[in-house]
C-alpha angles and dihedrals in degrees: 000000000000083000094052082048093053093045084047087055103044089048090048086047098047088042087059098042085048093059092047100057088052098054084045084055100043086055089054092048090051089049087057104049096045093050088052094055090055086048086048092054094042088055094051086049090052094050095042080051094049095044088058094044085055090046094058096035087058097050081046099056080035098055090038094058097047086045081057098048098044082047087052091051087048091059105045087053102045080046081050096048096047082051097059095031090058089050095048092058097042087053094046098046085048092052091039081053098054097038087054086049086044096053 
């Protein structure tokens, strides 16, 4: 009968350790999950962040690329202009010059 009692005991014992490791478990399990849903929510905030970092960096090549272009245009027409305008005064003062000769 004493023999029954101790198995009883152990079994009671190893129940309870039992249980125990399992709650301890369980809390684990809680810690991790709730570290993975902050993990979760930083990781929504970086690529939010990101997202916006790409976004910008996008409109600034964009607009770069357009300010380049314009400064390119403006280019091409003041060489133009220098150009005509070169060729303006040298005709006038070709012509200014006859027409003294001519006088």
């Amino acid at each position: 009968m004493k023999d029954i009692e101790e198995r009883v005991i152990r079994n009671e014992e190893s129940a309870n350790s039992a249980h125990k490791r399992l709650d301890d478990q369980a809390r684990e399990l809680i810690i991790v999950k709730d570290a993975w849903h902050k993990h979760a929510g930083r990781m929504h905030t970086v690529e939010g962040i990101l997202l916006g970092i790409s976004t910008s960096v996008d409109k600034w090549t964009i607009s770069t690329n357009l300010n380049t272009q314009t400064l390119s245009e403006f280019k091409a027409i003041a060489k133009t202009a220098i150009f005509m305008g070169s060729i303006f005064i040298a005709f006038c003062g070709f012509v200014g010059g006859q027409l003294m000769n001519w006088w």
